[in-house]
VEXLOMI-180832 format. One record per residue (C-alpha): x negated, z negated, y negated; residue number from 0; residue in three letters. Coordinates in Angstrom, 2 decimals, m for minus. Example, Ala and Ser with C-alpha at 12.3 -4.5 7.8 and 13.67 -1.06 7.14 Angstrom:
<drennus>
[drennu [m12.30,m7.80,4.50],0,Ala]
[drennu [m13.67,m7.14,1.06],1,Ser]
</drennus>
This chain:
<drennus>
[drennu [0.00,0.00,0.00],0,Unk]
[drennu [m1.90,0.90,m3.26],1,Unk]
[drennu [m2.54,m1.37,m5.31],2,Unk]
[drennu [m0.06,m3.34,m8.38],3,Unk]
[drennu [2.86,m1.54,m5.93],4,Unk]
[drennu [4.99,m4.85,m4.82],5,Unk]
[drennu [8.07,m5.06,m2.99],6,Unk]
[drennu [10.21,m8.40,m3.96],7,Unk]
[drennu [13.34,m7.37,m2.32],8,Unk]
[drennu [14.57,m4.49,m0.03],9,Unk]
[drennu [15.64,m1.35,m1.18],10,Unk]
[drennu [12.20,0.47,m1.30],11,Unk]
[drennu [12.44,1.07,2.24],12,Unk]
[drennu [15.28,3.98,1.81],13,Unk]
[drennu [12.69,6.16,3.18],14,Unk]
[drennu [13.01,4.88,6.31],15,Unk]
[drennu [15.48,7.12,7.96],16,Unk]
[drennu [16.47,4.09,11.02],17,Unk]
[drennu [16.24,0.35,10.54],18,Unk]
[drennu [16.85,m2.89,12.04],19,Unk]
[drennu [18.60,m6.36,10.41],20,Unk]
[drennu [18.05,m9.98,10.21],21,Unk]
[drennu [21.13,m11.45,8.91],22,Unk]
[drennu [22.68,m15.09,8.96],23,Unk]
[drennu [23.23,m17.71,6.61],24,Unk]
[drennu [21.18,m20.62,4.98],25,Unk]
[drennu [22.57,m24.34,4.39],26,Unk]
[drennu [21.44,m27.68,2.99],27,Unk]
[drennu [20.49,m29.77,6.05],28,Unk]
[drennu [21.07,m32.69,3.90],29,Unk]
[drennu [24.82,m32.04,3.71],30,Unk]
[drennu [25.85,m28.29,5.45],31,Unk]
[drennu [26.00,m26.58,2.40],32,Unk]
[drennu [25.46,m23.27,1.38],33,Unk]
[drennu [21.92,m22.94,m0.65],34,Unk]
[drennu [22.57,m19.77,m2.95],35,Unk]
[drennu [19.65,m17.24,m3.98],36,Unk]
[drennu [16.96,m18.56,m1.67],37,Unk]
[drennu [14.40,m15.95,m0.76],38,Unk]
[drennu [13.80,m14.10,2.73],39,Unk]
[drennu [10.46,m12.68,2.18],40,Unk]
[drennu [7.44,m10.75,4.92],41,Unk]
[drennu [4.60,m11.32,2.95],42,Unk]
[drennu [2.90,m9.17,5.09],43,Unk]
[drennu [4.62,m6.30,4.29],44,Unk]
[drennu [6.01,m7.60,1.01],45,Unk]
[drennu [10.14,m7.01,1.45],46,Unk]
[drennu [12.60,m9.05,1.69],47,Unk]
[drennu [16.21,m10.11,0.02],48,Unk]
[drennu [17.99,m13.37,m1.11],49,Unk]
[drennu [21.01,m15.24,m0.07],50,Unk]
[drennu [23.92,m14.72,m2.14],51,Unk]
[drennu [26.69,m17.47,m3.39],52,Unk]
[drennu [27.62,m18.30,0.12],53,Unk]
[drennu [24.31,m18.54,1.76],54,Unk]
[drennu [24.60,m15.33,3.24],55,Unk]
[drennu [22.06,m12.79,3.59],56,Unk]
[drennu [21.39,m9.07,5.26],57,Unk]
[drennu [17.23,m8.24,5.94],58,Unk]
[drennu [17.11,m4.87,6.96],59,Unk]
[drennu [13.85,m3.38,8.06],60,Unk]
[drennu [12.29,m0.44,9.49],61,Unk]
[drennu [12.48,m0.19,13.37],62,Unk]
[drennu [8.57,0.78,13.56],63,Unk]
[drennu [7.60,m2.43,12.13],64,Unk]
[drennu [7.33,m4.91,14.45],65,Unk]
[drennu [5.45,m8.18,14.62],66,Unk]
[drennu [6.50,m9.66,11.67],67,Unk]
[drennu [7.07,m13.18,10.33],68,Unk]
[drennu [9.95,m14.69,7.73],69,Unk]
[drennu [9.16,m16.85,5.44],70,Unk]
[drennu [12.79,m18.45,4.09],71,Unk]
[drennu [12.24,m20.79,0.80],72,Unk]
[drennu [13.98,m22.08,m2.02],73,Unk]
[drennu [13.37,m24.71,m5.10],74,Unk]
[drennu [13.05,m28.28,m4.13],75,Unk]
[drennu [13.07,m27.08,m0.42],76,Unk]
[drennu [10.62,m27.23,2.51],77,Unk]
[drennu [9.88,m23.83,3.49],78,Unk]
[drennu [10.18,m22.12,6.84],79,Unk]
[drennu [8.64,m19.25,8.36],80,Unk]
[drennu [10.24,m17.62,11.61],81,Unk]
[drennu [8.83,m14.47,13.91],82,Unk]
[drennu [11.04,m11.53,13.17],83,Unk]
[drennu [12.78,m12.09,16.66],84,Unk]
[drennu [13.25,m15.75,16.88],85,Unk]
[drennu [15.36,m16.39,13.39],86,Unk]
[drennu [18.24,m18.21,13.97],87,Unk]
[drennu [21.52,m17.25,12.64],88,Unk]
[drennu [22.14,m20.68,10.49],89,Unk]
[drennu [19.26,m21.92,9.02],90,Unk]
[drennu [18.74,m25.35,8.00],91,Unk]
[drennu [16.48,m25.94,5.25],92,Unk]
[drennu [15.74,m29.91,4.45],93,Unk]
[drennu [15.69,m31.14,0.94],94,Unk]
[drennu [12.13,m31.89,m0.55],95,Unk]
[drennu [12.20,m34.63,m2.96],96,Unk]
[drennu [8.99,m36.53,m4.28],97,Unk]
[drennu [8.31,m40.24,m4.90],98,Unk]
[drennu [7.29,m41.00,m8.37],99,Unk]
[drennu [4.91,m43.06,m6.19],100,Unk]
[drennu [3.25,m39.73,m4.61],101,Unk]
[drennu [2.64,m38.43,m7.83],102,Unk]
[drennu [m0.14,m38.93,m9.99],103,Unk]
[drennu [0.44,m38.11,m13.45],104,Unk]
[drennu [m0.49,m39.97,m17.18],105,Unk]
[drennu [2.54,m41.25,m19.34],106,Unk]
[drennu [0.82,m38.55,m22.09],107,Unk]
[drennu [0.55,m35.63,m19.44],108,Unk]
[drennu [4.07,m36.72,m17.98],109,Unk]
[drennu [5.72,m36.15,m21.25],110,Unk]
[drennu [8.10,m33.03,m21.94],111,Unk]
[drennu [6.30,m32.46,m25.20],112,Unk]
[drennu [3.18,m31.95,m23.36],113,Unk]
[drennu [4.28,m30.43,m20.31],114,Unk]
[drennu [6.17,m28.03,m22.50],115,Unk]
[drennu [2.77,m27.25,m24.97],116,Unk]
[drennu [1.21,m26.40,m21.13],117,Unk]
[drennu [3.53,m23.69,m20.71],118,Unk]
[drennu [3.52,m22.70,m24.10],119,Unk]
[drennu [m0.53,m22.36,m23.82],120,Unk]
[drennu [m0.24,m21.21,m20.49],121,Unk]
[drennu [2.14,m18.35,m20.83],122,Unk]
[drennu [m0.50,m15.12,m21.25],123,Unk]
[drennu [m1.85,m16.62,m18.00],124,Unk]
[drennu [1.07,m16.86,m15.84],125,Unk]
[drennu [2.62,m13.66,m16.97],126,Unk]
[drennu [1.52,m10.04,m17.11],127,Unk]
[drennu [0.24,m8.78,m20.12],128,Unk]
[drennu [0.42,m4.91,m18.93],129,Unk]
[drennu [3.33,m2.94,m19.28],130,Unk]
[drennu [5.00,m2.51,m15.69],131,Unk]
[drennu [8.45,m1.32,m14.23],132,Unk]
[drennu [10.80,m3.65,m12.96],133,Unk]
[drennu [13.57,m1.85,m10.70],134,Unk]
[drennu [16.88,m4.02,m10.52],135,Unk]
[drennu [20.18,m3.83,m9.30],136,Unk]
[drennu [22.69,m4.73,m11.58],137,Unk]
[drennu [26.71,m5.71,m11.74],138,Unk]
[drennu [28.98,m6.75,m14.39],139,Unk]
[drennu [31.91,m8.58,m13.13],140,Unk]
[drennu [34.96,m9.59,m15.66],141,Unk]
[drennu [37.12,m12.15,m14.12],142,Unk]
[drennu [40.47,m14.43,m14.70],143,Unk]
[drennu [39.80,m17.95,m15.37],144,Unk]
[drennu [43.17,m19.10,m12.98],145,Unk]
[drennu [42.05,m17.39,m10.09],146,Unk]
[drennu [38.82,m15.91,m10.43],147,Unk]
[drennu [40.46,m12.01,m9.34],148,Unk]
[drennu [38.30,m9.25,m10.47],149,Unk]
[drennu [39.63,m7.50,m13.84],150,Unk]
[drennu [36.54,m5.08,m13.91],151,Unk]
[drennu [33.45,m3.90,m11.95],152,Unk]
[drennu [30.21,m2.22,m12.70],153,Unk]
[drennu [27.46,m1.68,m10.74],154,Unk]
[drennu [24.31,m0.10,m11.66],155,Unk]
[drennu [20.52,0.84,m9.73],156,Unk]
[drennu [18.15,0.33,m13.25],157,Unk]
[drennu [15.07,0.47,m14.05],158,Unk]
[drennu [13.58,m1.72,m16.51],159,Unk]
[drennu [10.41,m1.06,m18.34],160,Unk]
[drennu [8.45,m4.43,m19.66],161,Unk]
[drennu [5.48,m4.06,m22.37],162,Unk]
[drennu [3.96,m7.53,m21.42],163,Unk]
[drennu [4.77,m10.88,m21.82],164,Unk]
[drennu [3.37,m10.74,m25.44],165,Unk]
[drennu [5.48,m8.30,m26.75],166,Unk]
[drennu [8.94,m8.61,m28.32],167,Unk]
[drennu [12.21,m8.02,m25.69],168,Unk]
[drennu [13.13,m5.05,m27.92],169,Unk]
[drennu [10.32,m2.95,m26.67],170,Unk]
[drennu [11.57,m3.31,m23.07],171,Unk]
[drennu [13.42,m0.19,m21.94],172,Unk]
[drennu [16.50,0.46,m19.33],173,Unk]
[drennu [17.39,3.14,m17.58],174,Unk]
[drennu [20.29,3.08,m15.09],175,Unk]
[drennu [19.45,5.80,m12.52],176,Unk]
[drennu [22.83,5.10,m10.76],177,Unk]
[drennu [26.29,4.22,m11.96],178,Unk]
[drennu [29.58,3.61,m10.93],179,Unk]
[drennu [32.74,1.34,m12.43],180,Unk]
[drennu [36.74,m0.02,m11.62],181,Unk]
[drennu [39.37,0.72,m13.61],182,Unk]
[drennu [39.68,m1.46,m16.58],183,Unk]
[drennu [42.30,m4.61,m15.77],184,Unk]
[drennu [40.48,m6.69,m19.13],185,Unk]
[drennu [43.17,m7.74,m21.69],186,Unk]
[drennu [42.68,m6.17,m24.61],187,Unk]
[drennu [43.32,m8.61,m27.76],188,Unk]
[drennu [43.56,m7.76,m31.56],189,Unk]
[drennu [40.66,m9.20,m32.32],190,Unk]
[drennu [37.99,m7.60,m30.03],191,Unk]
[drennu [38.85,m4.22,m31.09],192,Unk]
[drennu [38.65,m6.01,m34.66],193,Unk]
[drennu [35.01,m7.03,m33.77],194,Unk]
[drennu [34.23,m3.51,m32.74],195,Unk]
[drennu [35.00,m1.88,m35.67],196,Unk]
[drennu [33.12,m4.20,m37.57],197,Unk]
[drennu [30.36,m5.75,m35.96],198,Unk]
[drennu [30.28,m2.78,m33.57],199,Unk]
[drennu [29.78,m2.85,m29.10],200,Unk]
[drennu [27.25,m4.36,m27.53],201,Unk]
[drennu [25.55,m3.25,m24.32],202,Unk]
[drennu [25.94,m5.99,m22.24],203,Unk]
[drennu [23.33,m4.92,m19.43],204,Unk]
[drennu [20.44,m5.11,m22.36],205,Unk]
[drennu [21.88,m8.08,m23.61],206,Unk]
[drennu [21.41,m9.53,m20.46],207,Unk]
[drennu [17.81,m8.59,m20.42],208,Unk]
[drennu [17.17,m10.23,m24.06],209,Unk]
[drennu [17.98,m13.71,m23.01],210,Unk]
[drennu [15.23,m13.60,m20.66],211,Unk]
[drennu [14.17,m17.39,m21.15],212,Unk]
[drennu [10.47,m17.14,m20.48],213,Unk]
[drennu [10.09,m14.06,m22.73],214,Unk]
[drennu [12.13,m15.82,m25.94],215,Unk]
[drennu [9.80,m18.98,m25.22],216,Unk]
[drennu [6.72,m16.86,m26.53],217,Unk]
[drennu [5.94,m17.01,m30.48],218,Unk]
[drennu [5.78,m13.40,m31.84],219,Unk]
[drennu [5.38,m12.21,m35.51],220,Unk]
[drennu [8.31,m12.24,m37.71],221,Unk]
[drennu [10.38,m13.17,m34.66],222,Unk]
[drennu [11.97,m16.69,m34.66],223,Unk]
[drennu [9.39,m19.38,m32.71],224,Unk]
[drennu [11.50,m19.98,m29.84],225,Unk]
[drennu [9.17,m22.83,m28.46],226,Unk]
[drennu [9.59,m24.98,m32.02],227,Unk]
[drennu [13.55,m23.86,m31.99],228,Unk]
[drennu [13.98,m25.71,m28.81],229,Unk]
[drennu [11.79,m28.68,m29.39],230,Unk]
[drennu [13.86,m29.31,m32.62],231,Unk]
[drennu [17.24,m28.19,m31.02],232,Unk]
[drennu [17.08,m29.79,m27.33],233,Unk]
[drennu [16.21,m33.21,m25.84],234,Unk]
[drennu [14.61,m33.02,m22.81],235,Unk]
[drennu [15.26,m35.96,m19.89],236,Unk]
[drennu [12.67,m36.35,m17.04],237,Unk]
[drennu [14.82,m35.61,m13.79],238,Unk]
[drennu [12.77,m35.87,m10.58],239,Unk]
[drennu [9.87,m34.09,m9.02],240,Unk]
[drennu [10.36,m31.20,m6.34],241,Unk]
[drennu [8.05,m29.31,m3.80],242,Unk]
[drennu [8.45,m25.61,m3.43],243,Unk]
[drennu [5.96,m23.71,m1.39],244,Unk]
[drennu [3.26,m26.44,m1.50],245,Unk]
[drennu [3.55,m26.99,m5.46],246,Unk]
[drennu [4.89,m29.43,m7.43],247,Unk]
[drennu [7.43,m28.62,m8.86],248,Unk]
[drennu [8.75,m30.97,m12.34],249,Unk]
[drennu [12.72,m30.82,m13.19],250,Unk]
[drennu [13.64,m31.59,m16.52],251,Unk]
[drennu [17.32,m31.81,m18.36],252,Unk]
[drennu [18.01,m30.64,m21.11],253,Unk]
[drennu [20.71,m30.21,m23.84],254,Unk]
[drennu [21.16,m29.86,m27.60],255,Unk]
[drennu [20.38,m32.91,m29.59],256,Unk]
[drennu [23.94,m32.33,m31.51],257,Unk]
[drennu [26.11,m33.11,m28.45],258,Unk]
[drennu [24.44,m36.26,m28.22],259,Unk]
[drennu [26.15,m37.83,m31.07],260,Unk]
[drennu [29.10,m35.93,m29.57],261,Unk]
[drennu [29.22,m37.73,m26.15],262,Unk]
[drennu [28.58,m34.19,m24.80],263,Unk]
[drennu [25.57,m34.16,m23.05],264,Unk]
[drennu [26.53,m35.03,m19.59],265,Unk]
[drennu [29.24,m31.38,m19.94],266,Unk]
[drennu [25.67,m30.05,m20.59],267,Unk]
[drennu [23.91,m30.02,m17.94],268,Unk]
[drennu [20.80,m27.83,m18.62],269,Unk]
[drennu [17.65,m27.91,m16.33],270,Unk]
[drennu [14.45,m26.61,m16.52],271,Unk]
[drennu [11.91,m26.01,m13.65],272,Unk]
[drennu [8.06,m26.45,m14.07],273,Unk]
[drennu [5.80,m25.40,m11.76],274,Unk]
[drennu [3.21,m28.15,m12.53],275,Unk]
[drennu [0.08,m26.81,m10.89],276,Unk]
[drennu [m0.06,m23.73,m13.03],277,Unk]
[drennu [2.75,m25.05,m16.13],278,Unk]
[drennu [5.03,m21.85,m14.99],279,Unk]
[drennu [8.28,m21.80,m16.03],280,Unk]
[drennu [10.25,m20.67,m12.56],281,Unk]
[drennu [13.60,m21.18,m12.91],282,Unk]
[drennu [16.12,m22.04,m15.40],283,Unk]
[drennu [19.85,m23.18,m15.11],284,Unk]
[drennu [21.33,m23.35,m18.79],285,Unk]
[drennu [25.14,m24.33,m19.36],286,Unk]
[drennu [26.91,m23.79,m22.25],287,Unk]
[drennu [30.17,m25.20,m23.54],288,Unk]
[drennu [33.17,m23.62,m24.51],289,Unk]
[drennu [36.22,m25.03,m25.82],290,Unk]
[drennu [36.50,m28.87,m26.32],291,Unk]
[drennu [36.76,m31.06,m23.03],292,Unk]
[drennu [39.80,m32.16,m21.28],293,Unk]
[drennu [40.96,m28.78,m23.24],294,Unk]
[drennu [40.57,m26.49,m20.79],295,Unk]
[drennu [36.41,m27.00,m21.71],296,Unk]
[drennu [34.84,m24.26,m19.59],297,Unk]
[drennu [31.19,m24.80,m18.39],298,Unk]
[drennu [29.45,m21.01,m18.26],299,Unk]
[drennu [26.27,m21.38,m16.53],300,Unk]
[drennu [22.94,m18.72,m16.73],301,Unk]
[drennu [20.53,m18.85,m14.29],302,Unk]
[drennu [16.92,m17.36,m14.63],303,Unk]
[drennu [14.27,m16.90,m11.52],304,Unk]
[drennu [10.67,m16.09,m11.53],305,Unk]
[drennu [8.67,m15.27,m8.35],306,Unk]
[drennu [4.82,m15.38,m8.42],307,Unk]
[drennu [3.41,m12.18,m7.05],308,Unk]
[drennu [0.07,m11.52,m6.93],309,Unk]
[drennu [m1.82,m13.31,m9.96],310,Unk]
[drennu [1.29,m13.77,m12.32],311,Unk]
[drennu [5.15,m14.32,m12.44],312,Unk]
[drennu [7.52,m11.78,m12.82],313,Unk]
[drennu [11.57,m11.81,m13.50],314,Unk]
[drennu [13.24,m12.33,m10.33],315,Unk]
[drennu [17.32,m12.48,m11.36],316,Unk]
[drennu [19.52,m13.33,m14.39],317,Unk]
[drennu [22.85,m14.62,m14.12],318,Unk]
[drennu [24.70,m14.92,m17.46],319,Unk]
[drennu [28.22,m15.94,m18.19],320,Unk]
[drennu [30.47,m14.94,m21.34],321,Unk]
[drennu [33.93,m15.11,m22.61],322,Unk]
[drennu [35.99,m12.27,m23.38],323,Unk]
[drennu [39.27,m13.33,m24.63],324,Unk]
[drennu [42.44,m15.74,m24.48],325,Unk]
[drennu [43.52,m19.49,m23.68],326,Unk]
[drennu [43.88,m21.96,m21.62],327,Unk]
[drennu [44.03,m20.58,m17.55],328,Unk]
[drennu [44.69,m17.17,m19.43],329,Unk]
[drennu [40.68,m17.07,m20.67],330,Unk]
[drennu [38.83,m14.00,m19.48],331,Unk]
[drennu [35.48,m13.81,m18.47],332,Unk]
[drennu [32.28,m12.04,m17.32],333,Unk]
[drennu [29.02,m12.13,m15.16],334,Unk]
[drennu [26.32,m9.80,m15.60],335,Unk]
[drennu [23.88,m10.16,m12.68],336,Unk]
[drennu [20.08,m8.79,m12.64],337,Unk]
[drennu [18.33,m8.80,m9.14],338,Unk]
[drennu [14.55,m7.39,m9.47],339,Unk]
[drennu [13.85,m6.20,m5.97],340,Unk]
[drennu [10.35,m3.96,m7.09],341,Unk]
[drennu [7.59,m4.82,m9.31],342,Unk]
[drennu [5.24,m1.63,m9.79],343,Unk]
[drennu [2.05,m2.42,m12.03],344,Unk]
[drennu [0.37,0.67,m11.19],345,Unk]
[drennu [1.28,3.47,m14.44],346,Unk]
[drennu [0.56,6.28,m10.96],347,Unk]
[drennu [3.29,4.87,m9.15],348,Unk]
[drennu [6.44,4.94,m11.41],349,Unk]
[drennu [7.60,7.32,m13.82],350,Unk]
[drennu [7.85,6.28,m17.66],351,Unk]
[drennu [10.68,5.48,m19.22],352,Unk]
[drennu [10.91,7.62,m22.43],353,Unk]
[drennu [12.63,6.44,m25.57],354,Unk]
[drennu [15.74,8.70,m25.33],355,Unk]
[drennu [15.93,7.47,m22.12],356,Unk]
[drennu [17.01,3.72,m22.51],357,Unk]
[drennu [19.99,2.26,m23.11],358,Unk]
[drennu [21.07,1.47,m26.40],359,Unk]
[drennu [21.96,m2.24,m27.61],360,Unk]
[drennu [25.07,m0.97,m29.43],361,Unk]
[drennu [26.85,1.05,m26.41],362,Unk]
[drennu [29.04,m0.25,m24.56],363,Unk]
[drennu [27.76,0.06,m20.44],364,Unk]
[drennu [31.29,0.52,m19.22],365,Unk]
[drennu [31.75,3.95,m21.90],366,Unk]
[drennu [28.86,5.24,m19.90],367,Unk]
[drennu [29.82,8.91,m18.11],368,Unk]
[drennu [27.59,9.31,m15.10],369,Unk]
[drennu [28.23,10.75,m12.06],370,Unk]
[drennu [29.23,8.76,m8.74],371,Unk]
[drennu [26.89,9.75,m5.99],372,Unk]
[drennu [28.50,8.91,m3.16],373,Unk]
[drennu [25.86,9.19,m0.53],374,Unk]
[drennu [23.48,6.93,m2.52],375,Unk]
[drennu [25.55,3.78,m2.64],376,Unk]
[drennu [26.56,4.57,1.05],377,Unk]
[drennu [22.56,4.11,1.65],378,Unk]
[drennu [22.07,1.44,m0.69],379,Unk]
[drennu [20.95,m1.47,0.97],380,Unk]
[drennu [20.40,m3.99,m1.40],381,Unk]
[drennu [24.57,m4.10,m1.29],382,Unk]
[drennu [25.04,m5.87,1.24],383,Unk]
[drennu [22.58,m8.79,0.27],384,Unk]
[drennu [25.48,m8.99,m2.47],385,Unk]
[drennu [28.58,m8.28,m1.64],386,Unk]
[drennu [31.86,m9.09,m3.60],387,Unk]
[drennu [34.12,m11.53,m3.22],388,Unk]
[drennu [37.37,m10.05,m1.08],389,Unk]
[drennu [39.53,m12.89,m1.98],390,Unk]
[drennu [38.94,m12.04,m5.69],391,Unk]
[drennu [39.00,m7.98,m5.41],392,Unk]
[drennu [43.02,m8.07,m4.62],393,Unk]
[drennu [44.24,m7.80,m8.31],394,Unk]
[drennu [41.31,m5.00,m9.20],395,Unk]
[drennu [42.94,m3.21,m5.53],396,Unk]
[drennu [46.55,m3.41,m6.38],397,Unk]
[drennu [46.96,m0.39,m7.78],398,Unk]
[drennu [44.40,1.45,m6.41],399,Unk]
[drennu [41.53,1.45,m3.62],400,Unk]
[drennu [38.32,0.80,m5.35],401,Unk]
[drennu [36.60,3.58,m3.57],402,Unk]
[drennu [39.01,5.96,m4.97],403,Unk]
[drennu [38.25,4.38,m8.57],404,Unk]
[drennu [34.80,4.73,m8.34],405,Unk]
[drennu [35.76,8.31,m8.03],406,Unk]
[drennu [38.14,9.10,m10.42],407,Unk]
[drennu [35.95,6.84,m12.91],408,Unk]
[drennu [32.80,9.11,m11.98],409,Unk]
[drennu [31.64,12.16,m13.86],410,Unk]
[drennu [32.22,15.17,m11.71],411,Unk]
</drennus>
């Protein structure tokens, strides 16, 4: 494999004309449960794919590769690592919690102010510098707050092109190099075509992209100092001490200073993970409030991954939440999910996004006219690492078979 050519999840191997699968589920030993997003990785022959909400997951791999170990591992979990023909259709995976009386650490060192100056000093080191392409599969579900049912569907194969970790998110280019959406079930109110005409769309697949934690934490000139905003805007809690893949691992809550005064802080119930050997930021869980509580207060919560590869970090998944529109059970809302399954470093082995290329910040993805190939999301196999949610897809089918709207909803 030449070098700076990584494969995080599975779809590079559609060249592979037959292939095998792992496939099973993966819960808390602790207490049964389902442990969402944990990673099923070869690192010998760098593929793999992740559990989704349930715990489920689907490894396919190529028939002429054989001799093969699993490695399955999550945050504040032990890790396991199976031959490719003895993994067992449930995995357990067992909680990892540390003493405070394993660890050795100074009240200054121990301190969010200085842990957080580490990664703030540490940043150039732990991420790449060089630009690189990041290919993604994306999906934009809009939802009802009563019952969850689908109201809209997109689903996109991207391409995202980074300029480093030291440049600004608004030199990053997208390019979605497959397409297809639902019909359109979202409720349409006064006011959001209001803000359209004024303000203008957004593109919520770039928009996405720009709340990339780790790249806002970085100072850049004449942007806003991210690092200072949320040392004067946050307060930061010690929470406990994880392992994850031999490394300690510090977990820190967080929320803004205002809801303190507020009685809010326990509805906001932020955390940050630190990756104390190296002071990398690898995974963030950030909830936001909306609404008062005990007034139909809903919690959205954005999630942000980072898997080490090679010598630095690189964006593993985004989850972020929004609200669309009305009240009460009647609210609206939507999840745009980011799953980075290729990292390519090498400039030889991907093809450069040009500028009239990427998606623009003031489109709207879902106005987007591109043809539905049918034969490539038959083949896609990072699908069914992901798949939707049947219970909630019976309001979006009503009408009409979602196949047949991905049709009529394609350009021909």
């Amino acid at each position: 494999m030449k070098k700076g050519l990584y494969v995080i999840w599975l779809i590079s191997l559609f060249g592979f004309s037959q292939h095998k699968e792992i496939k099973g589920f993966v819960l808390n030993k602790t207490d049964s449960l389902p442990v969402p997003y944990v990673n099923i990785y070869s690192y010998a022959y760098k593929f793999g794919t992740i559990t989704n909400e349930v715990g489920e997951y689907v490894l396919n791999y190529p028939d002429s590769i054989q001799n093969f170990e699993v490695t399955v591992s999550s945050v504040g979990f032990l890790s396991k690592t199976f031959a490719y023909n003895k993994v067992p259709s449930t995995i357990y995976l067992p909680e990892e919690p540390v003493s405070l009386d394993e660890v050795v650490l100074s009240t200054k060192e121990n301190s969010i102010q200085a842990v957080l100056k580490h990664v703030h000093n540490n940043i150039k080191n732990n991420y790449s510098n060089k630009r690189h392409l990041l290919k993604a599969f994306y999906r934009q579900t809009s939802l009802k707050l009563k019952d969850s049912s689908y109201l809209r569907l997109i689903e996109a194969d991207v391409g995202i092109q980074e300029y480093g970790i030291l440049k600004t998110l608004d030199r990053d280019r997208i390019k979605i190099y497959q397409y297809r959406k639902s019909d359109d079930k979202i409720t349409k109110k006064w006011y959001m075509t209001f803000a359209e005409h004024t303000i203008g769309k957004q593109n919520d697949l770039v928009w996405a992209k720009r709340f990339d934690f780790v790249k806002n934490f970085v100072k850049h000139k004449n942007h806003i100092n991210y690092y200072k905003h949320i040392l004067d805007h946050y307060q930061f809690e010690f929470c406990c001490y994880k392992m994850m893949n031999g490394s300690l691992v510090g977990v820190y809550n967080f929320y803004r200073k205002r809801y303190e005064s507020a009685n809010l802080k326990d509805y906001e119930k932020s955390k940050l993970f630190i990756n104390l050997d190296d002071y990398a930021i690898i995974k963030v869980l950030y909830v936001d409030i909306i609404g008062r509580p005990n007034d139909y207060t809903v919690f959205l919560p954005d999630e942000f991954n980072y898997t080490k590869i090679g010598n630095y970090y690189y964006l593993n998944s985004i989850v972020r939440s929004r609200m669309l529109s009305g009240k009460g059970d009647n609210r609206e809302y939507g999840i745009d999910q980011l799953f980075v399954y290729q990292v390519l470093e090498d400039r030889k082995d991907y093809q450069k996004i040009k500028r009239k290329e990427k998606e623009k910040i003031d489109e709207d993805v879902y106005d987007r006219d591109l043809k539905y190939d049918t034969v490539f999301w038959n083949t896609y196999n990072f699908l069914p690492t992901v798949p939707l949610d049947v219970k909630k897809e019976y309001l979006l089918e009503q009408e009409k078979h979602l196949e047949k709207q991905f049709l009529d909803n394609g350009k021909n």
